[in-house]
PADREN-419207 format. One record per residue: residue in one letter; residue number from 0; x, y, z of N, C-alpha, C in turn. Coordinates in pm, 1 decimal. Each point is the difference from the previous one (the first is absolute). Example, Ala and Ser with C-alpha at 12.3 -4.5 7.8 and 13.67 -1.06 7.14 Angstrom:
2
   aa     i        nc1        nc2        nc3       cac1       cac2       cac3        cc1        cc2        cc3
    A     0     1319.0     -569.0      780.0      -89.0      119.0        0.0       90.0      120.0        0.0
    S     1      -35.0      105.0      -72.0       82.0      119.0        6.0      -77.0      109.0       73.0
! end
This chain:
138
   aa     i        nc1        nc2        nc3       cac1       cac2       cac3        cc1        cc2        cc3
    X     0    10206.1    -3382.0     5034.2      -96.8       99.9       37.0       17.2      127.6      -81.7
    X     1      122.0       47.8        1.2       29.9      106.5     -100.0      -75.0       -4.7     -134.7
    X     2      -30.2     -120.1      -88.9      -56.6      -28.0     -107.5     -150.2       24.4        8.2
    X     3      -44.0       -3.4       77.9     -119.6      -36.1       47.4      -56.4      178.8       20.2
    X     4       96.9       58.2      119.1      -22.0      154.2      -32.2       25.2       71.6     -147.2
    X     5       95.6      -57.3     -117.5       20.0       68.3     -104.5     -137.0      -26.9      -53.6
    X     6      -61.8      -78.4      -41.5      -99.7      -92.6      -31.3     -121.8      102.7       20.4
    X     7      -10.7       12.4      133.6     -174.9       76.4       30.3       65.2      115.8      -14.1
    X     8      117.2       98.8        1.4       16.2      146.3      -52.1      -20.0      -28.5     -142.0
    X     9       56.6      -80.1      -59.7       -7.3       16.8     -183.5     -142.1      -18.5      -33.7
    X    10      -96.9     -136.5       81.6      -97.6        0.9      -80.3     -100.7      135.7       21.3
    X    11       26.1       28.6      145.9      -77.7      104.9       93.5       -0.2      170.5     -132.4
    X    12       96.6       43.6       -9.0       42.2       86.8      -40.0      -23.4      -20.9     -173.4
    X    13       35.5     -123.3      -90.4      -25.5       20.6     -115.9     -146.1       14.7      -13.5
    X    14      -57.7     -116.1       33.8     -144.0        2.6      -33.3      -66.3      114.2       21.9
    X    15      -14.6       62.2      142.3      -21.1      122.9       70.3      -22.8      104.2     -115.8
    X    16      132.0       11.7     -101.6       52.0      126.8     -112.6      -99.8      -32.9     -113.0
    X    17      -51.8     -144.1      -45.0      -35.2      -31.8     -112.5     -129.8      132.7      -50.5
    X    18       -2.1       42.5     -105.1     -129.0       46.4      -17.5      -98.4      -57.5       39.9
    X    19     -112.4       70.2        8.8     -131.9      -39.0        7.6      -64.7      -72.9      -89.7
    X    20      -54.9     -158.1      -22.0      -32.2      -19.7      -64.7     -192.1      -72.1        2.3
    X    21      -60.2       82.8      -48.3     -167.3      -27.4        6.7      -46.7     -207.7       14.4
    X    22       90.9      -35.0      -59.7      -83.0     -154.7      -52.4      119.3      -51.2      117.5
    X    23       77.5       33.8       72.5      111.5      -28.2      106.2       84.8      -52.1      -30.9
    X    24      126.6      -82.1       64.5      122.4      -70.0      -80.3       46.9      -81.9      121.1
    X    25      -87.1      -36.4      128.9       -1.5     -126.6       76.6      -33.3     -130.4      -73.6
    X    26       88.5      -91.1      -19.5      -67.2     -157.9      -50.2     -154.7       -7.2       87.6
    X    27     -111.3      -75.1      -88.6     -125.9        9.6       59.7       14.1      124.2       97.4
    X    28      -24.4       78.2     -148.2      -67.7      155.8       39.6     -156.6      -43.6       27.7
    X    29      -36.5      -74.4      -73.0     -173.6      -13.0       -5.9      -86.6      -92.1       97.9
    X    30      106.5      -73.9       41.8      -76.0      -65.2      109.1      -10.9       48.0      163.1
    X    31     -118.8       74.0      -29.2      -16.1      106.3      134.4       -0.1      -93.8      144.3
    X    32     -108.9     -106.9        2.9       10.6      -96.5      131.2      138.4        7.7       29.9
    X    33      115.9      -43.7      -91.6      163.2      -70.3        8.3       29.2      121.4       63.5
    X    34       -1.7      131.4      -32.9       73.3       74.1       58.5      -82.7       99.7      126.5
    X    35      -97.8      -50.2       53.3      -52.2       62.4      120.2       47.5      -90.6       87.2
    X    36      -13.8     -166.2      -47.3       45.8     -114.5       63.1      195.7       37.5       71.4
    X    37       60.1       77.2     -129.5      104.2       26.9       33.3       45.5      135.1      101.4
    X    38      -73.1       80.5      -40.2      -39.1      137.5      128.9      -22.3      -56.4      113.3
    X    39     -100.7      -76.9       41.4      -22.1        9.6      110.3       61.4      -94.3       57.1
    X    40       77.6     -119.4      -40.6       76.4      -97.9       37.8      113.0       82.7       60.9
    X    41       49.4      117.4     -117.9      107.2       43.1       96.0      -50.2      106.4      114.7
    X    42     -105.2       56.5        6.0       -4.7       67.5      149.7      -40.2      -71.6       65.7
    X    43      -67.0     -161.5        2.1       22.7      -92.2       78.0       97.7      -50.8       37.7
    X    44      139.3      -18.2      -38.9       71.8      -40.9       18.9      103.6       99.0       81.8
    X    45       -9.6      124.9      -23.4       90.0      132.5       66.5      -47.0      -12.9      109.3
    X    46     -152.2      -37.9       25.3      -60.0       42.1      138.9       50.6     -111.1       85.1
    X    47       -5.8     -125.1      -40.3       28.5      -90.5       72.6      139.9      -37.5       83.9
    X    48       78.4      112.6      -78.6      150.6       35.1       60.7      -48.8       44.6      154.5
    X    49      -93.2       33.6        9.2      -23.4      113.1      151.4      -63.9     -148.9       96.1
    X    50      -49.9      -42.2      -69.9     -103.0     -158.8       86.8      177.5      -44.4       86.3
    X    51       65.5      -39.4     -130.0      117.8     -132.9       32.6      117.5      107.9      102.3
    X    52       23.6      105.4      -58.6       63.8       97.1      104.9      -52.3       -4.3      173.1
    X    53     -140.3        6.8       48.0      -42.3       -6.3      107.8       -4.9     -119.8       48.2
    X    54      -31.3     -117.2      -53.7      -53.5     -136.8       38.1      209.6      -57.9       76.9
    X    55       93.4       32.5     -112.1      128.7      -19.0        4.3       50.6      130.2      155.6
    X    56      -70.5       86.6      -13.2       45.8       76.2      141.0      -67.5       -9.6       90.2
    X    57     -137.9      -66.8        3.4      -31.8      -95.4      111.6       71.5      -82.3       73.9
    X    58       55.1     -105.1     -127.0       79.0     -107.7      108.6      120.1      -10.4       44.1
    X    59       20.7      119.7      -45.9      164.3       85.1       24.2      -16.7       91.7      134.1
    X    60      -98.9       69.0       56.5       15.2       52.7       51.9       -1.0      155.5       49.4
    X    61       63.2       -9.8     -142.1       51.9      117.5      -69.2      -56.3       58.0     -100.3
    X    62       44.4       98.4      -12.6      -15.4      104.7     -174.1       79.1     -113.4      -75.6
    X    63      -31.0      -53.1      -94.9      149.3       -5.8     -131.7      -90.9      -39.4     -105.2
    X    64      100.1       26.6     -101.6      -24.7      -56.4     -100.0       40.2      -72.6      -71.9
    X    65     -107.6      -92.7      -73.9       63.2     -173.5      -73.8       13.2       54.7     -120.8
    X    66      139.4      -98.9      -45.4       32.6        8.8     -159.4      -86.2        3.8      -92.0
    X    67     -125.7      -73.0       62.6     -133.3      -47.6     -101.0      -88.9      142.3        3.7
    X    68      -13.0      115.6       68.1      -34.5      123.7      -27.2       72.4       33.2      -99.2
    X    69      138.0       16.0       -8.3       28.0       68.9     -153.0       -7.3      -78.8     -114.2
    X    70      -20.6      -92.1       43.9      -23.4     -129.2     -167.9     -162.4       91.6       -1.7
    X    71      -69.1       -8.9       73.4     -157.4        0.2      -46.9       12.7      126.9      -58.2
    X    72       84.6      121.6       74.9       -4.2      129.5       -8.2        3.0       74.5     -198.0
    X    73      128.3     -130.3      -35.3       27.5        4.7     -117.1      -74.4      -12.6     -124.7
    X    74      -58.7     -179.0       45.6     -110.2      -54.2      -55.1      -73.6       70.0      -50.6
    X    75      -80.3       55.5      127.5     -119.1       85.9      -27.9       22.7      112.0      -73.1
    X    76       98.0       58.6       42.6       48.6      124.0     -103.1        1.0      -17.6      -93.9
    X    77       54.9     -113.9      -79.6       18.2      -38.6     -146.3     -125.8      -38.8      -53.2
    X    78      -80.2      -71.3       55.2     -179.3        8.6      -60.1      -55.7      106.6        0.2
    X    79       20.5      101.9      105.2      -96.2      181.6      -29.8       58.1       -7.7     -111.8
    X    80      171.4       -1.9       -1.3       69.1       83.0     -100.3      -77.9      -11.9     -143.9
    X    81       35.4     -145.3      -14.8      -88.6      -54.3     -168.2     -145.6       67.6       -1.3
    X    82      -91.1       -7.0      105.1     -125.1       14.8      -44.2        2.6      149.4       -5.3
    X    83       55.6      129.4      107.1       -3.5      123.3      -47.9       95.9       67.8     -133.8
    X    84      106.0     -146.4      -72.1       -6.9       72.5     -106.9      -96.1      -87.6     -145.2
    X    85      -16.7     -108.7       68.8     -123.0       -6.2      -46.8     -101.9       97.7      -63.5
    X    86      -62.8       82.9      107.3      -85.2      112.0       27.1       56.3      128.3      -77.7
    X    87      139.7      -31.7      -12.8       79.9      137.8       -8.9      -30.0      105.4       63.1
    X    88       35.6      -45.3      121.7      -73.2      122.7      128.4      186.8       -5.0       56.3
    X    89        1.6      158.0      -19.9      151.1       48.4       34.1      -22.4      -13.1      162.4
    X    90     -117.8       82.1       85.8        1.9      -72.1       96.6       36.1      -58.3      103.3
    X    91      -75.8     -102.0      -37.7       27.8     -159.0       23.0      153.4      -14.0      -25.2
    X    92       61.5       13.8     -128.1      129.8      -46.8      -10.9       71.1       46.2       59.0
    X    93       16.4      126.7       67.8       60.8       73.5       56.4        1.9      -68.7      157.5
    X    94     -148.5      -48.7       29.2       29.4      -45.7      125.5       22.4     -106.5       32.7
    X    95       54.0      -75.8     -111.7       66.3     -129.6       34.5      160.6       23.8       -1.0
    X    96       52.9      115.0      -42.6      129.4       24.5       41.6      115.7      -87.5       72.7
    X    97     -140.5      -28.5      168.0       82.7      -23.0      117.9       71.8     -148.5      -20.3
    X    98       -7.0      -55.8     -151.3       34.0     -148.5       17.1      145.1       44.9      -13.8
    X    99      107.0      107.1      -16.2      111.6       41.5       23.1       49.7      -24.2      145.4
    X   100      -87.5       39.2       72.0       -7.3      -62.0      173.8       38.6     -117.3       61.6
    X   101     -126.1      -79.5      -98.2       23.7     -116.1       35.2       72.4      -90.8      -70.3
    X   102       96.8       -7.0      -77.2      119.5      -12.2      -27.0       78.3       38.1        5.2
    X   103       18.5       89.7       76.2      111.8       30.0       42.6        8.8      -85.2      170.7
    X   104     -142.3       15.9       61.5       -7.4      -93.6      138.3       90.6     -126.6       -7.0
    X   105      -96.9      -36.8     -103.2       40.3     -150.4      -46.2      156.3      -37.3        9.1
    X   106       73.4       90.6      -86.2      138.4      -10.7      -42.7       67.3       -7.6      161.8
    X   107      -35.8      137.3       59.5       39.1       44.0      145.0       12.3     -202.1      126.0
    X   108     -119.6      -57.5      -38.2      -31.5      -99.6       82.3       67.8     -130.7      -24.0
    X   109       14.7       36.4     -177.2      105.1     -149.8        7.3      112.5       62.4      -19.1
    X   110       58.6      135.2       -7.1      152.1       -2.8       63.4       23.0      -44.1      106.2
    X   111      -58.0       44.6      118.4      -28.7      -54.4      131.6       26.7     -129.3      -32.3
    X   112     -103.1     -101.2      -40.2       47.7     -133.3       34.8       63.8      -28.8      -30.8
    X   113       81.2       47.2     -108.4      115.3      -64.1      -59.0       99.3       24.1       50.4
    X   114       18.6       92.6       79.7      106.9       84.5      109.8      -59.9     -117.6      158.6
    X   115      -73.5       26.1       28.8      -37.5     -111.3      123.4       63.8     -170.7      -15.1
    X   116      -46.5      -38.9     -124.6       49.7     -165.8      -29.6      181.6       21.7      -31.3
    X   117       22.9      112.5      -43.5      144.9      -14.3       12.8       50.1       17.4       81.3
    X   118      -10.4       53.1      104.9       50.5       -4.2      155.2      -35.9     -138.0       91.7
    X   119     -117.9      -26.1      -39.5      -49.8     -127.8       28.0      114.3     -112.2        1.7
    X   120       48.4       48.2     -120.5      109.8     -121.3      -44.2       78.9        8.8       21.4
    X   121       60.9       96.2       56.9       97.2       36.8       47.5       16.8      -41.4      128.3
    X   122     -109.0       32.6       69.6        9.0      -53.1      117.8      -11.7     -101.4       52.6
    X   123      -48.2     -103.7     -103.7      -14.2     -162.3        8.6      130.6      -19.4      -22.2
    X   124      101.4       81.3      -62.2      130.2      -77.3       18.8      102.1       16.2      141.4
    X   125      -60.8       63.4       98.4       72.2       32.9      108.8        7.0      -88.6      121.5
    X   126       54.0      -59.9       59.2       18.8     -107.7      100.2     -139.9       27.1      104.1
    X   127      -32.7      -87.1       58.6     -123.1      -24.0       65.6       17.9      -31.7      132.4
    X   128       88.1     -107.3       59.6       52.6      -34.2      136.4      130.5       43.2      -25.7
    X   129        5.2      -36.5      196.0      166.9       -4.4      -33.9      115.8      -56.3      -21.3
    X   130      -93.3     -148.9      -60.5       76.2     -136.3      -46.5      -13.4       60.0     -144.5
    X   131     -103.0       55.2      -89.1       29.8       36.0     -100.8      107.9      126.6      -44.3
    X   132       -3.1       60.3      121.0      126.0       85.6       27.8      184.1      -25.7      -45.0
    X   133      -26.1     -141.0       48.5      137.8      -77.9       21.2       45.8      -22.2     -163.1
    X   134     -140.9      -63.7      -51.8       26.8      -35.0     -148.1      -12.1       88.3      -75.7
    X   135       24.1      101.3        0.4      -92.3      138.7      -65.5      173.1       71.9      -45.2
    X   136       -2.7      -28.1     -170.2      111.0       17.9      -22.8       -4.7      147.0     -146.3
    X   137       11.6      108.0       97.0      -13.8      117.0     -105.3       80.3      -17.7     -144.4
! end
């Protein structure tokens, strides 16, 4: 995950600095459909974080939130990102920032599990009855 945050600060931040350039310096700068297709895919896709967030705290009960909100959260961030520097709209780039957020969530959620399954295992090694008691040789 760490790679992943170096990754969207380096590309976030270099590109961001590049001069301005009139004829642009996105691969298929010129194919306008490709990159509205790509705009709006990603604020389709940011929004849909809010659909799967509620539908998932429906059947919970509860408030929470699913891992699959910050995957989309990211996603989507990374499609504005391309198409507003696409645009070279500072912006826009500026307000995709928050994918720092959501990698960092991310990272936060599988420490957790990885801290949860190791206790897990831990605790699968601990006697169960109290015949397994008897055999239960520290």
């Amino acid at each position: 995950m760490g790679e992943l945050l170096a990754f969207y600060a380096f590309f976030s931040l270099a590109v961001a600095t590049m001069p301005v350039d009139p004829d642009g310096f996105m691969p298929f700068q010129h194919h306008y459909l490709l990159w509205k297709v790509i705009g709006f895919g990603g604020i389709g896709v940011f929004q849909l974080r809010w659909l799967v967030q509620w539908l998932y705290s429906e059947r919970a009960g509860e408030s929470k939130v699913p891992i699959s909100f910050w995957w989309l959260s990211l996603l989507g961030s990374l499609m504005e990102l391309a198409y507003f520097l696409r645009q070279q709209d500072s912006v826009g780039i500026l307000g995709c920032m928050g994918g720092f957020t959501y990698v960092r969530n991310l990272m936060l959620v599988y420490k957790k599990r990885r801290k949860d399954a190791a206790l897990q295992a831990d605790l699968s090694d601990l006697p169960r009855s109290h015949e397994d008691m008897k055999n239960f040789k520290s």
